[in-house]
C-alpha positions in Angstrom: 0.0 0.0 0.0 1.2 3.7 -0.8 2.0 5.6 2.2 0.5 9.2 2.3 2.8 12.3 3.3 2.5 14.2 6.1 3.5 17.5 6.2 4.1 18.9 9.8 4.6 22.6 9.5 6.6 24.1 12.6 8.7 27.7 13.6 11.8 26.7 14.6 14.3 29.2 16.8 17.1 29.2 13.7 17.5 28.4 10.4 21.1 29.4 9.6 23.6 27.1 9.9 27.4 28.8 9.8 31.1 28.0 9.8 34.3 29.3 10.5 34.8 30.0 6.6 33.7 28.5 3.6 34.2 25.0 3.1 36.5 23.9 0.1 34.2 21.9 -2.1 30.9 23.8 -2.7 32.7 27.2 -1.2 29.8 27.7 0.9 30.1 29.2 4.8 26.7 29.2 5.7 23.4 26.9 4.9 19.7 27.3 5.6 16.7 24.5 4.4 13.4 24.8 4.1 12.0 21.6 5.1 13.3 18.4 6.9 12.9 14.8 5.1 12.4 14.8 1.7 10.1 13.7 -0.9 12.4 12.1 -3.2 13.5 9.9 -0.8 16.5 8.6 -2.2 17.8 5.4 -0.4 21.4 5.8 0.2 20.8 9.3 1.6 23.6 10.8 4.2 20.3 12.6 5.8 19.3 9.6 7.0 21.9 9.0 9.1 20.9 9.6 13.0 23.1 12.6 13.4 21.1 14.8 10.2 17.4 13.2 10.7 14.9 14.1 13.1 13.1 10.7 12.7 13.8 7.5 14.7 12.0 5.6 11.9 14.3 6.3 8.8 11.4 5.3 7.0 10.0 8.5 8.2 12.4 10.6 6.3 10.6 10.2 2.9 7.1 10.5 3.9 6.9 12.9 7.0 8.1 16.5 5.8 9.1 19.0 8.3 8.0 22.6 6.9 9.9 25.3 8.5 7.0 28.2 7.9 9.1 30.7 9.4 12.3 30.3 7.3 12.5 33.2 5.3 12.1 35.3 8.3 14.7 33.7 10.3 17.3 33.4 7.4 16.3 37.8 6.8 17.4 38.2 10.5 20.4 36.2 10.7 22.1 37.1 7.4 21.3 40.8 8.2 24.0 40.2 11.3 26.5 38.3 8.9 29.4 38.8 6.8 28.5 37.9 3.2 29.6 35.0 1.6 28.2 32.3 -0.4 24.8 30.6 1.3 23.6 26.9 0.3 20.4 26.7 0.3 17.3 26.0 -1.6 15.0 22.3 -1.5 13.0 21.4 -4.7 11.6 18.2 -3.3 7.6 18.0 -4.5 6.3 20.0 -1.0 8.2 22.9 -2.8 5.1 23.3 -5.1 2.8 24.0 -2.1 5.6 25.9 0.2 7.2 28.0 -2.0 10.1 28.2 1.0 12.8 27.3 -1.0 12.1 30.6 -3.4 11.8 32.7 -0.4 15.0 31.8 0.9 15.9 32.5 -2.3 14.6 36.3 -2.3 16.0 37.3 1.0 19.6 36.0 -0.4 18.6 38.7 -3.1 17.8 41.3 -1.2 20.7 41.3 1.3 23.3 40.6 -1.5 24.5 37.4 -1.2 25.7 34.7 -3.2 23.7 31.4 -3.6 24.9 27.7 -4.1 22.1 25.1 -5.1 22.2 21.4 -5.4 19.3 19.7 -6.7 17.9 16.6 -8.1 14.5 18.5 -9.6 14.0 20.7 -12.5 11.8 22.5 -10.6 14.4 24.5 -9.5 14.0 26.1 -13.2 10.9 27.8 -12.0 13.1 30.0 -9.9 15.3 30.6 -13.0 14.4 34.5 -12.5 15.4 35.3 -8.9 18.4 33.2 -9.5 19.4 35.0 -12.6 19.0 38.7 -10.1 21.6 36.9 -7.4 24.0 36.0 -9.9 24.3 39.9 -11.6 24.2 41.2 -7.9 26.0 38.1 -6.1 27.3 35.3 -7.9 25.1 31.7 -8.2 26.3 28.2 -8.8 23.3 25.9 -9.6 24.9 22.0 -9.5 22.8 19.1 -10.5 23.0 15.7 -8.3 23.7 13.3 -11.2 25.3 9.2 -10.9 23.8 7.7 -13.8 22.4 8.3 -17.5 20.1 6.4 -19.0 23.3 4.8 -21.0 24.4 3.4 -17.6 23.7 -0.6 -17.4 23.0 -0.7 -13.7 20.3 2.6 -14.5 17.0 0.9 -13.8 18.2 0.0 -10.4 19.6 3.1 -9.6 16.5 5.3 -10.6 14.4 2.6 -8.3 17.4 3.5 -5.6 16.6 7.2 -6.5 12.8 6.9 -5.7 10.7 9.8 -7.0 13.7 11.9 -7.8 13.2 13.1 -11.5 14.7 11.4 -14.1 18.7 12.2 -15.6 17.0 13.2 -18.8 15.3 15.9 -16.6 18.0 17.5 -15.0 20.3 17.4 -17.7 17.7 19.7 -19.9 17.2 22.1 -16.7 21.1 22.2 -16.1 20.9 23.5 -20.5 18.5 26.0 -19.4 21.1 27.5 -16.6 24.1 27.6 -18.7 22.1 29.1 -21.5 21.3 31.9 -18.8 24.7 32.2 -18.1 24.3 30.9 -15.0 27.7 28.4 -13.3 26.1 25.2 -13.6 27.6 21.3 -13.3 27.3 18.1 -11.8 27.5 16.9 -8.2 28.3 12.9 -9.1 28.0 12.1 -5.7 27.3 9.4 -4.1 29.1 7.1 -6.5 27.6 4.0 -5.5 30.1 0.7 -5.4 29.5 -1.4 -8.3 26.3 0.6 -9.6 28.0 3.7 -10.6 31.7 3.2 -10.9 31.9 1.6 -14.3 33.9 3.0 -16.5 31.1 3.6 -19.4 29.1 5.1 -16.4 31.8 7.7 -15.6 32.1 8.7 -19.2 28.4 9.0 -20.1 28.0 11.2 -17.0 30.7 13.6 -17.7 30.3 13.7 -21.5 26.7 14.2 -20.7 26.9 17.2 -18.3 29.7 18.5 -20.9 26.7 18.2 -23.8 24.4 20.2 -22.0 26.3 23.3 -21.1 28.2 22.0 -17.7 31.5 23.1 -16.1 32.2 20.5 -14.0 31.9 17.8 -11.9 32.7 17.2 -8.4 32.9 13.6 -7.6 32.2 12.1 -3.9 31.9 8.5 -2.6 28.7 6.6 -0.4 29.2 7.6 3.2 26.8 5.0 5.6 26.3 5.0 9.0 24.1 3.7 12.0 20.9 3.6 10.5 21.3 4.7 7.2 23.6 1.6 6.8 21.0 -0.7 8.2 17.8 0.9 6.2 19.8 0.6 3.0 21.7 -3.1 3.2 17.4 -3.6 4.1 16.6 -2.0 0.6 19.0 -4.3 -1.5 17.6 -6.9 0.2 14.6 -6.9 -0.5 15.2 -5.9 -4.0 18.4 -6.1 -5.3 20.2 -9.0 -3.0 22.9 -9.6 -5.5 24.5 -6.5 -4.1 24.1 -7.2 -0.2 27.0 -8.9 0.3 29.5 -6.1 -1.5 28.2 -3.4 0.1 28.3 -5.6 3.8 31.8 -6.1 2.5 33.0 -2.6 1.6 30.7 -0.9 5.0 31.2 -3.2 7.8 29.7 -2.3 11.3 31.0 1.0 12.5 32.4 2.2 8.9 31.7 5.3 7.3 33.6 5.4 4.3 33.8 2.3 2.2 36.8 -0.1 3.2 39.4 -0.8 0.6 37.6 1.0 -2.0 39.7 2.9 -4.3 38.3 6.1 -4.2 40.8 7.8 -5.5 41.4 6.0 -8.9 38.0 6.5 -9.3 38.5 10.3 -8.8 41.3 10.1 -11.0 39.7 8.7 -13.5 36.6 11.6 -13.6 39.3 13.9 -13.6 41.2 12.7 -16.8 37.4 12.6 -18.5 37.1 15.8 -17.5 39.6 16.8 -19.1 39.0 15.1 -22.6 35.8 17.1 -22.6 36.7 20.5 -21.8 35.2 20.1 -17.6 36.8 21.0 -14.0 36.6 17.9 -11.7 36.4 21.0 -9.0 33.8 23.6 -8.6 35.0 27.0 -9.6 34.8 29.7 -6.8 32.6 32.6 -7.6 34.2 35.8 -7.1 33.4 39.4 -7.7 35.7 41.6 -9.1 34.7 44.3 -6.8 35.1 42.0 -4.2 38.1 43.4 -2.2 39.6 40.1 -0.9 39.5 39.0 -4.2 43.0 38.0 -4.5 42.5 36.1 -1.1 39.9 34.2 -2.6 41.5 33.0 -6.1 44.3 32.0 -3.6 42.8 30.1 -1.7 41.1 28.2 -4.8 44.2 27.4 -6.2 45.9 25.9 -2.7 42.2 24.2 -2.0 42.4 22.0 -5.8 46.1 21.3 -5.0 45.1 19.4 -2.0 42.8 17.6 -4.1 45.3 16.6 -6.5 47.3 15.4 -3.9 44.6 13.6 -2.0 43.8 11.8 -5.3 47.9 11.3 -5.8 47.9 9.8 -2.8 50.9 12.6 -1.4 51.9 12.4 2.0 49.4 13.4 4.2 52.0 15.7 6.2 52.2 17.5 2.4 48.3 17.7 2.2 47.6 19.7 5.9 50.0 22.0 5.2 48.4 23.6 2.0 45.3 23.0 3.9 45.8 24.9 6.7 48.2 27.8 4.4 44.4 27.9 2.6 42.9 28.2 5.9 45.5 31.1 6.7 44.6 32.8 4.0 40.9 32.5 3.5 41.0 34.1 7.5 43.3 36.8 6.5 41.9 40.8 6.4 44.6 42.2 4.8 44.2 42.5 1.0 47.0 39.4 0.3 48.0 41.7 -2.6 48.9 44.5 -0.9 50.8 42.3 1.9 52.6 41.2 -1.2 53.4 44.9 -2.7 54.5 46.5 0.6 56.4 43.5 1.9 57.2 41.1 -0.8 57.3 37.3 -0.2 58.6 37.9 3.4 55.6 39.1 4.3 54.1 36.6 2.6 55.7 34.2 4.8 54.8 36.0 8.3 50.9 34.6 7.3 50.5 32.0 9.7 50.8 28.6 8.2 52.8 30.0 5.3 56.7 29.1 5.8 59.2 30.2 3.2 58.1 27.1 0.8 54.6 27.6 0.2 55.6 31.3 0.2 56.8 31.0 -3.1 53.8 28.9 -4.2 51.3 31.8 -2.7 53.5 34.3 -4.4 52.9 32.4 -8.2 48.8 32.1 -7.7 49.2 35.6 -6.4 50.7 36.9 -9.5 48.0 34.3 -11.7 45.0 35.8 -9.9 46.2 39.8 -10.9 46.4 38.8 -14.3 43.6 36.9 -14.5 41.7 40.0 -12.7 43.2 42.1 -14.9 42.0 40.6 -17.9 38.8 40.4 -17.2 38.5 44.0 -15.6 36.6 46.4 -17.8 38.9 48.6 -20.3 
């Protein structure tokens, strides 16, 4: 028997969730959603794991909806009392028709001037395509496109019954056209890569020649995280309908795991990022900048120290290697000074008196310094 949804509208205290600085794959600080549970209901979800969902029932997750009525006015309030910088929000899931939250959200971004990441599974979020369009002259908007399999893929049957009453590939591919055709930063999120149902090498390729076709930039790869619950309610879902995968994925996420055991990740990663580059995509999100934005040449920095630990993740460099460009990033991104100017009045010594920033990955910081101005300056008007 079908099971109803329930919609359970509510006024929580907050809605903004924020960090330290933004992170260094969607380049977001802060986040704010609508609703909690989702529609789509997805199988392997990360939101059903105990520390994201509200419900004890992970059942619950795709068939009682949390509406947050008071959203837009608690997101007004707190980003009014915040630096700006690049908010992830926005929830196309079917209540979306009724709510209307997720647009909303999307208008108070607007009106206080900041910059908008979306991730979505829906080509709904097309009917927002106007008040996107108004961020990204005033702000700056990535719209991303949660994609694992085409239609091309051998395994897609199972993985659209995995995906539940998320809209079909074919779907968001057309609404990701209709983003870069309005000039908009749009790509792929090929994430979760699920074990043996998405890894396939003709898989990999028909995604990223796909999101190349229809007018993408990137894609950012990420594996299947599971955990208490969410591990449980999906090895229950194979189960019962696809048991010829049970005993991988018990394999790959015993008891306690999060992250798949002895799965190369990275060869996987490697791999998207060599297809990437036969067709003309980043495996890494580009970071939207300003030109008027004063820390500019902070920012591109920091990009270019943030997709060198990547690399080296996916190189499998020493870790010791990987933290220290990390936390130089981190450095950075925290810095008030206008790197460039710290540069001009003090050269690479002062350069190196950035915390985190010894006379090595001075010199490195001094090359993407010099890259950013003359990308900048290329770019500037006259």
């Amino acid at each position: 028997m079908t099971r109803k949804t329930a919609f359970l509208p509510y006024r929580p205290k907050t809605i903004l969730n924020k960090h330290k600085r933004a992170d260094h794959w969607f380049w977001t600080r802060y986040s704010a959603y609508p609703y909690l549970g989702c529609q789509h209901g997805c199988e392997f979800c990360y939101c059903r794991e105990r520390k994201y969902s509200p419900y004890d029932d992970p059942g619950d997750f795709a068939h009682v909806i949390r509406v947050k009525e008071n959203a837009p006015e608690l997101l007004r309030r707190a980003l009014s009392r915040s630096p700006v910088d690049m908010v992830f929000t926005g929830d196309y899931q079917p209540a979306e028709r009724k709510f209307e939250l997720s647009r909303r959200l999307l208008e108070v971004c607007f009106d206080l001037g900041f910059p908008v990441f979306v991730l979505e599974r829906s080509p709904l979020v097309v009917r927002d395509l106007d008040v996107l369009q108004a961020i990204h002259e005033k702000a700056r908007v990535v719209v991303a496109f949660s994609l694992i399999a085409t239609p091309e893929s051998r395994h897609y049957t199972q993985v659209r019954a995995l995906e539940r009453l998320s809209p079909s590939a074919e779907k968001r591919l057309a609404a990701m056209e209709r983003f870069a055709a309005a000039g908009i930063t749009t790509g792929a999120c090929f994430m979760p890569i699920l074990p043996g149902l998405c890894d396939d090498d003709p898989n990999l390729e028909a995604v990223v020649r796909a999101t190349a076709d229809h007018g993408g930039l990137f894609v950012l790869a990420g594996g299947l995280t599971l955990a208490d619950q969410q591990r449980s309610y999906l090895l229950g879902v194979l189960g019962e309908r696809f048991g010829e995968w049970v005993g991988l994925y018990e394999r790959l996420y015993p008891p306690g795991s999060y992250t798949a055991a002895g799965y190369d990740q990275r060869s996987v990663g490697l791999r998207i990022r060599e297809l990437c580059g036969r067709f003309g995509l980043r495996d890494r999100i580009p970071r939207p900048i300003l030109a008027e934005d004063k820390r500019r040449l902070n920012k591109r920095v920091v990009e270019a120290l943030a997709n060198d630990v990547y690399r080296m993740e996916l190189e499998g460099e020493p870790t010791a290697r990987i933290w220290a460009y990390r936390k130089a990033a981190w450095a950075i991104e925290d810095l008030e000074q206008d790197l460039g100017l710290v540069h001009q009045t003090l050269g690479r010594r002062g350069l190196q008196a950035i915390q985190n920033v010894g006379p090595r990955l001075a010199a490195v910081v001094e090359a993407y310094l010099q890259a950013a101005k003359e990308t900048f300056a290329a770019t500037s008007p006259g």
